[in-house]
C-alpha positions in Angstrom: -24.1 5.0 -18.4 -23.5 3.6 -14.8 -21.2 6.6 -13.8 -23.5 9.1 -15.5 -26.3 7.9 -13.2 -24.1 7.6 -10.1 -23.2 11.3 -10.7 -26.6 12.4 -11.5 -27.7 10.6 -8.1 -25.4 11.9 -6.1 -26.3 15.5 -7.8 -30.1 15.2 -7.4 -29.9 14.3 -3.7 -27.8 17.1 -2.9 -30.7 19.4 -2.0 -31.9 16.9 0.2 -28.3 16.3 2.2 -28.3 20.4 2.1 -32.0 20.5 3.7 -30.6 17.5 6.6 -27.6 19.7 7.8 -29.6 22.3 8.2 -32.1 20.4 10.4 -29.5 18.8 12.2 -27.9 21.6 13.6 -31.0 23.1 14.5 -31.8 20.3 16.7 -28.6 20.4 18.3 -28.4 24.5 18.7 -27.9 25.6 22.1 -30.6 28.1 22.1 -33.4 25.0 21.4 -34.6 24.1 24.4 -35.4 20.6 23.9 -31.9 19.8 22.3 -31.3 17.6 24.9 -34.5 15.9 24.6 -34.4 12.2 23.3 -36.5 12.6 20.2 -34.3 15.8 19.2 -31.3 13.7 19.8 -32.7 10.7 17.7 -33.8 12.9 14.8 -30.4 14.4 14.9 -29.0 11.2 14.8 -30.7 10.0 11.7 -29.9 12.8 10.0 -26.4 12.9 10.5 -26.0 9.4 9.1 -27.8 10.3 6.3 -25.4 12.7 5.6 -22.6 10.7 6.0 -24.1 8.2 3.8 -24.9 10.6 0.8 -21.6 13.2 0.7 -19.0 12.1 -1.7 -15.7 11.8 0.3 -12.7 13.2 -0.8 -9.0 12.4 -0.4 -8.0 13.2 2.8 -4.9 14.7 3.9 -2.1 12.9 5.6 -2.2 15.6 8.4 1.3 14.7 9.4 3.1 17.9 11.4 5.4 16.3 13.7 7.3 13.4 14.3 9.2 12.6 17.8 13.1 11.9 16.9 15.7 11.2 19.4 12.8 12.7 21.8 12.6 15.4 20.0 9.0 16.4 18.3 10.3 17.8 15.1 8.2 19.3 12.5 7.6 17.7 8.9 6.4 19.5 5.5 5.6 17.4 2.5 7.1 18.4 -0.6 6.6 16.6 -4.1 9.7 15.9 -5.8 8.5 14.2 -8.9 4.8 15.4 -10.3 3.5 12.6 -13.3 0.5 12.5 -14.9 -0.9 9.7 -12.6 1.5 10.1 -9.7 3.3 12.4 -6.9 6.3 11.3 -5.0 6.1 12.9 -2.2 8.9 13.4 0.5 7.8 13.9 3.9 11.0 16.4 5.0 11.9 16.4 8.8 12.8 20.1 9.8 16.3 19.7 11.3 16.7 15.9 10.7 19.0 16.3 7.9 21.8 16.1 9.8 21.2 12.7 11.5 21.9 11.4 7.2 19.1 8.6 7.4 18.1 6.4 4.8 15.8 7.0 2.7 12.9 4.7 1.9 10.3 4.8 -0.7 6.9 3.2 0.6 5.3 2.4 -2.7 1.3 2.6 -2.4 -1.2 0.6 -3.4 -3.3 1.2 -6.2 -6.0 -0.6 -5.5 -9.0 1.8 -5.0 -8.1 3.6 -1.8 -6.1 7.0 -1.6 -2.2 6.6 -0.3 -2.9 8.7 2.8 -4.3 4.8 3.5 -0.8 4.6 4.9 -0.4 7.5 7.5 0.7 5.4 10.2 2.9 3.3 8.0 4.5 7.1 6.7 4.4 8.3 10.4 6.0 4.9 11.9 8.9 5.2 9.3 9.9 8.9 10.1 11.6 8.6 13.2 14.3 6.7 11.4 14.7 7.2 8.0 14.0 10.0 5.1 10.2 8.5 4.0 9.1 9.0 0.2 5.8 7.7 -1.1 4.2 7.6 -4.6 1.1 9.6 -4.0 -1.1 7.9 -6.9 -4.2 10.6 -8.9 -7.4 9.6 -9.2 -7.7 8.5 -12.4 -10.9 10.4 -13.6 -9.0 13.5 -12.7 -6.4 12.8 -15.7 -7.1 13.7 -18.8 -7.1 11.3 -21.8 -4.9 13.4 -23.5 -1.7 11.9 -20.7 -2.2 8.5 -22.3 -3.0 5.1 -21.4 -1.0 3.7 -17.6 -0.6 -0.3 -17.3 1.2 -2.4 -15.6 4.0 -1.8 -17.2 3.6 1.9 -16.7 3.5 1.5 -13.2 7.0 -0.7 -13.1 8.2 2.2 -15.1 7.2 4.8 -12.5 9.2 2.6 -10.0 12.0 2.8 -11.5 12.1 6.2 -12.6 11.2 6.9 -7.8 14.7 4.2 -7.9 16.7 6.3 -10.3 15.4 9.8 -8.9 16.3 9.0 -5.2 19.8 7.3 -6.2 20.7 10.8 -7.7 18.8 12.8 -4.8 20.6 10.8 -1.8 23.8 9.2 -3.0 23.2 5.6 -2.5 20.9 2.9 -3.6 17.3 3.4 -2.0 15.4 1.1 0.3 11.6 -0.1 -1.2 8.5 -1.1 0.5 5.5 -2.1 -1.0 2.5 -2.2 0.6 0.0 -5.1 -0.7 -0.9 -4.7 -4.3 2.3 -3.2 -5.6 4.8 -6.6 -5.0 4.3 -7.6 -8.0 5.5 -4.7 -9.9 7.7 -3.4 -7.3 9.7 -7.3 -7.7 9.6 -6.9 -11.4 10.8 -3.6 -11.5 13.6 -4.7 -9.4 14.4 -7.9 -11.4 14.3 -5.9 -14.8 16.8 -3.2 -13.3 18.7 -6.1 -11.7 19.3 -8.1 -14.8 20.5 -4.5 -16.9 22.9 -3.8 -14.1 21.0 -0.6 -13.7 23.0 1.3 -10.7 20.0 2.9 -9.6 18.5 -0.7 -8.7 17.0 -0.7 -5.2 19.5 -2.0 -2.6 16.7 -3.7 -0.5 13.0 -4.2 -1.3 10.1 -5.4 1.6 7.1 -6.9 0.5 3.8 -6.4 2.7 0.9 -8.5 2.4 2.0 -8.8 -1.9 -0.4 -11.5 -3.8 3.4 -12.4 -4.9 2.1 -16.0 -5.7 -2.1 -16.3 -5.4 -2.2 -20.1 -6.0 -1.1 -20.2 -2.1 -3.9 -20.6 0.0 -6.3 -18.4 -2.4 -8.7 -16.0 -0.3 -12.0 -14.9 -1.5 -10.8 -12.2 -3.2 -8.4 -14.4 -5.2 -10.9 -16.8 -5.8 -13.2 -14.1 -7.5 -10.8 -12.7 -10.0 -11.0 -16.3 -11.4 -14.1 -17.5 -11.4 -15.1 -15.0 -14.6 -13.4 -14.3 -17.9 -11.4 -11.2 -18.7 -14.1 -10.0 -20.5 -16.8 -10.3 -17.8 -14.7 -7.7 -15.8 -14.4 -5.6 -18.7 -18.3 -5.7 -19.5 -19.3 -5.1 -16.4 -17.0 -3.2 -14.2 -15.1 -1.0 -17.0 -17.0 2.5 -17.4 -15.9 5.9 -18.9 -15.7 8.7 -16.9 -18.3 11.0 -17.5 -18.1 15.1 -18.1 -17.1 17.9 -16.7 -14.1 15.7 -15.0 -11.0 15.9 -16.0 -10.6 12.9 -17.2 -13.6 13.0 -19.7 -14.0 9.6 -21.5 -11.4 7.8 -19.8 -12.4 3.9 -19.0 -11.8 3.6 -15.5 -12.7 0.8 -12.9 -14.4 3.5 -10.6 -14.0 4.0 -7.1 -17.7 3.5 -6.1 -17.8 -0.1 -7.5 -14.4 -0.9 -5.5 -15.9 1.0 -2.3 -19.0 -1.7 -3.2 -16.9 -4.7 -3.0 -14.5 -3.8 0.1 -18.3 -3.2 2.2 -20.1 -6.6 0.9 -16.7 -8.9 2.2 -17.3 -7.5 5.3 -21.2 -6.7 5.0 -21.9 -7.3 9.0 -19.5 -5.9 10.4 -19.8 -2.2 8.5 -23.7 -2.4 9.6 -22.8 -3.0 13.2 -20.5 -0.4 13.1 -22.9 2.2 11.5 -25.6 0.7 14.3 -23.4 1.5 17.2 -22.1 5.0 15.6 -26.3 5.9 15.4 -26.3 4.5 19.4 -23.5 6.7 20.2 -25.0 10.1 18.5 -27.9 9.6 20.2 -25.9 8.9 23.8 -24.2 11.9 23.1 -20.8 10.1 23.2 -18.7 12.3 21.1 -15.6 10.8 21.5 -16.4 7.1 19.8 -18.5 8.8 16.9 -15.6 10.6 16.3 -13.3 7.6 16.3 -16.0 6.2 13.7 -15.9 9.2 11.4 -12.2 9.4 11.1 -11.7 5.5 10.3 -15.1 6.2 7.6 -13.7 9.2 5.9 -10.3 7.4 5.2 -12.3 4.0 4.3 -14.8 5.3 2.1 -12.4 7.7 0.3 -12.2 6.3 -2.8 -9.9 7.0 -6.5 -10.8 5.4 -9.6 -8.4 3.0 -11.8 -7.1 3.4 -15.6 -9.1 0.3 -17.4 -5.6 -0.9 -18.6 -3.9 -1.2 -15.3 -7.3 -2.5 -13.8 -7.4 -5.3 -16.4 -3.9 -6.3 -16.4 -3.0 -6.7 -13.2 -6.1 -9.1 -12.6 -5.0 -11.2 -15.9 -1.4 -11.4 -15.0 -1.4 -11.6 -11.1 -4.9 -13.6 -10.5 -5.6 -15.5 -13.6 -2.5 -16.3 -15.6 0.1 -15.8 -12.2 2.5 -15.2 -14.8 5.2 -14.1 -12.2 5.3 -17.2 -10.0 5.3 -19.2 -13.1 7.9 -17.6 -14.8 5.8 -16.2 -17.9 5.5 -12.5 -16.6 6.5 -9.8 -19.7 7.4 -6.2 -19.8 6.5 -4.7 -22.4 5.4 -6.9 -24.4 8.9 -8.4 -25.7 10.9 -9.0 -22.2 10.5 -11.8 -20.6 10.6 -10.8 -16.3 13.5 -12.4 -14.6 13.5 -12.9 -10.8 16.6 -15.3 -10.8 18.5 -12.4 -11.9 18.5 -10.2 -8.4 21.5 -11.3 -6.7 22.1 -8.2 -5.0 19.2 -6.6 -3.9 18.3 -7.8 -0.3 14.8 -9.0 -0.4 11.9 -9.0 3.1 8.7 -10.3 3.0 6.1 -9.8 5.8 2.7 -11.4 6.1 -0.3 -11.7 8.5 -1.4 -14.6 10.1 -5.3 -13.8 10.0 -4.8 -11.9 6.5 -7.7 -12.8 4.1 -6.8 -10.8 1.4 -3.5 -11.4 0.7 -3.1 -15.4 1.8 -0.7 -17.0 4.0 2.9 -17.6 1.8 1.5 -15.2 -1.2 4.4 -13.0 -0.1 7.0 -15.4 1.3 6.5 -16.9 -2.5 8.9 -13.7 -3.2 12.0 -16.1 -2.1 11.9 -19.1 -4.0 11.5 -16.7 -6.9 14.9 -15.0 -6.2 17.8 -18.3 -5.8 20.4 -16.5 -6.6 19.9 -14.1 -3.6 22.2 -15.0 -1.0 20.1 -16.2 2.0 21.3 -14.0 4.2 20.1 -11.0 1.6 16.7 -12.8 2.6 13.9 -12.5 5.3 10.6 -13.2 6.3 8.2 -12.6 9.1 4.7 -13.5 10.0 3.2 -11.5 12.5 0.4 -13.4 14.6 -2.7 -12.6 15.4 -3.1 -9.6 12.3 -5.1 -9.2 9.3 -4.1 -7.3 5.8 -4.4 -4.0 7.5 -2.2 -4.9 10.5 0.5 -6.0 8.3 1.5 -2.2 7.9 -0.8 -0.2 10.4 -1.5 -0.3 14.2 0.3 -1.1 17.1 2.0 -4.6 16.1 2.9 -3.0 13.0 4.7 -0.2 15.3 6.1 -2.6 17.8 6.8 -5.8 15.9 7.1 -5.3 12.3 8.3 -2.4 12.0 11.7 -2.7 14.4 12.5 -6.2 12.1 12.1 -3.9 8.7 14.4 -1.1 10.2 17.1 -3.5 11.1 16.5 -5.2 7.9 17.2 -2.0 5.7 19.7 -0.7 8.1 21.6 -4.2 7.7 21.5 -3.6 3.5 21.2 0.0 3.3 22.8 0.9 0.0 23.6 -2.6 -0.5 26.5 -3.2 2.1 25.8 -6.4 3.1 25.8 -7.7 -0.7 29.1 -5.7 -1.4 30.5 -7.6 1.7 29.3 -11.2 0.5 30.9 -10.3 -3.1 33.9 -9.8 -1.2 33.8 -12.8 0.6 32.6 -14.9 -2.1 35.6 -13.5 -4.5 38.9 -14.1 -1.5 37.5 -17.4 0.0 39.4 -19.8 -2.1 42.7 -17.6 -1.0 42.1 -18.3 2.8 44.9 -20.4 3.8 44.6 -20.2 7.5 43.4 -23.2 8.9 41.4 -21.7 11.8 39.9 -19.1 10.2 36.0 -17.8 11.0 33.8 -19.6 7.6 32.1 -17.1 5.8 28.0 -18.2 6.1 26.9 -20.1 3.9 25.0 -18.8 1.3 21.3 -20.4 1.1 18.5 -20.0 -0.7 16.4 -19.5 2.0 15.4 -16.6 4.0 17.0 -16.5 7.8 15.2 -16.5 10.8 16.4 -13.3 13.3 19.8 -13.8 15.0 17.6 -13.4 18.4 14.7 -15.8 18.6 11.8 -13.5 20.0 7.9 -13.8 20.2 6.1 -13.1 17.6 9.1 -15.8 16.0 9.7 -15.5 12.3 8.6 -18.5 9.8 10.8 -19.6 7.2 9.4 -20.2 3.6 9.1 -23.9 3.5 8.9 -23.8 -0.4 
């Protein structure tokens, strides 16, 4: 009954946020000659954050219509390529680009409560140098029950079905990112396809800010998912999705709970914020409420989750950490297989101030992988960022994101592990004494060949 009254509330003040638009743009009319007045401009004030406080926000758009390449401002259509029940890949296509052949790269979003247009910058930042694909996930209450159940293992198959789709669309063994929450399927999705040969297996996977291994340095968010039983989450956070929705009677963890539990973690500084958006309505400052409203409606944009894939990712990646410890199954009767990627080159990044996805969480990734040559392997910690500056904002333009396009450039389509095969395979027949040694191959990722601030960490596992 919790989503039936939160859509009955939300229905019943309607009339009410109807009657405060209304007012508001009264007081603010030219034609009223005390607009300008401070009471007018106070009572306006009020009213407009009551009205951003009460509408339901929907998914935004990614609004992306250009991109600047080789100086050029070029413009960019999104197509879908793949429609699913629960997701969209979607290819951002760069009018006139195509003849530059770039990579591709799939940027795998989170599901995690927030829309994928989360990622606009991430999208926008990738464009100028390769072909950007992203799995544009559904809301889940706007699925119907009729589409079936989507888990975990769902989601690795989606994955891999995004691999197999953009080997046949591009030629060549794609590039994968994944932002925060999908690591862990993204990594098994790649060691499953790695250990069947599959020749649509990613050439090079980067990890964001992925609760790879949570028993690292646990955040509060970690720390939550274990302090309560299975069932305790299913009791009180699972609901059903109520009519005339699509998704009619499908259990969902619902986007207004998750939206409740990303404002209490940071409880004092969203009321600060809302304190100086009401100071700056009344000042008249247009510019920084604006500001405000476009970081709010991305923020409090919110999708529901299927129950299954809610459920199972907190019991297998926060309570069990089945990956990590080597207990991780795919459907059901498959044990998951890290050790088995050899040949898929493998980049983690993390934050240093990130306190959702703990320091070494990510950089766990490596120790997982031994069999990947060390120079297939990379890690950076950017200083002085959070979760959201892993793959947004300007150090994620400047810093982070140079390292992953060398990175994928360096393996694109798996070169650089075709290369080391060679290597490995006519060593033993090098007979001349001064010959260059091949690098070594180590299980550890590198550091970059040009020491640079930020400087890279190595995994010290």
């Amino acid at each position: 009954m919790l989503y039936h009254a939160y859509e009955f509330t939300h229905a019943a003040i309607a009339p009410m946020r109807q009657a405060a638009k209304l007012s508001m743009r009264m007081l603010r009319d030219p034609l009223n000659p005390f607009a300008e007045a401070l009471p007018a401009r106070t009572s306006a004030a009020m009213l407009e954050m009551f009205v951003s406080a009460t509408k339901r926000y929907g998914k935004p758009e990614f609004g992306i219509e250009t991109v600047e390449v080789d100086g050029e401002q070029i413009a960019v259509f999104e197509e879908p390529v793949i429609e699913k029940p629960f997701c969209t890949l979607l290819h951002f296509r760069r009018d006139g680009a195509a003849a530059r052949k770039d990579p591709a790269v799939l940027i795998v979003a989170p599901m995690s409560g927030h829309f994928a247009t989360l990622l606009r910058g991430t999208v926008q930042a990738m464009l100028k140098d390769h072909e950007v694909y992203i799995t544009d996930w559904i809301d889940a209450r706007d699925v119907p029950l009729s589409e079936g159940r989507f888990g975990l293992d769902d989601y690795i198959d989606y994955v891999r079905d995004f691999c197999a789709a953009l080997h046949e669309l591009r030629g060549e063994r794609p590039a994968v990112m994944a932002v925060c929450q999908p690591g862990v399927p993204v990594l098994a999705a790649a060691a499953v396809m790695a250990e069947d040969r599959d020749p649509h297996r990613p050439a090079s996977i980067v990890l964001m800010g992925s609760p790879i291994d949570t028993t690292r340095n646990p955040t509060e968010p970690n720390v939550l998912a274990t302090t309560r039983p299975l069932s305790w989450f299913e009791k009180n956070v699972i609901v059903t999705v109520p009519f005339p929705n699509l998704g009619f009677m499908r259990r969902v963890y619902p986007g207004f709970l998750q939206l409740s539990g990303f404002m209490s973690m940071n409880l004092d500084r969203h009321v600060d914020a809302h304190m100086k958006q009401f100071q700056h309505l009344i000042q008249g400052d247009g510019e920084s409420a604006d500001a405000h409203n476009t970081f709010y409606d991305e923020y409090l944009a919110v999708m529901d989750m299927t129950a299954e894939f809610y459920l199972e990712t907190i019991e297998t990646v926060f309570q069990k950490h089945a990956l990590p410890k080597g207990r991780m199954m795919y459907r059901g009767a498959r044990k998951v297989r890290p050790e088995a990627i050899t040949d898929i080159a493998l980049m983690t990044v993390e934050g240093e101030k990130d306190d959702i996805t703990g320091r070494g969480q990510t950089a766990a990734a490596h120790v997982l992988c031994p069999d990947l040559p060390g120079a297939m392997k990379f890690h950076w910690e950017q200083p002085e960022v959070g979760h959201y500056g892993v793959f947004n904002g300007s150090r994620f333009r400047n810093s982070i994101r140079p390292r992953i396009v060398e990175f994928l450039a360096e393996n694109r389509g798996g070169a650089l592990a075709a290369r080391l095969a060679r290597a490995a395979k006519t060593a033993p027949l090098r007979l001349v004494a001064d010959a260059a040694p091949e690098p070594e191959a180590s299980a550890e990722p590198r550091k970059p060949a040009t020491p640079r601030k930020p400087r890279a960490r190595r995994n010290e596992s």
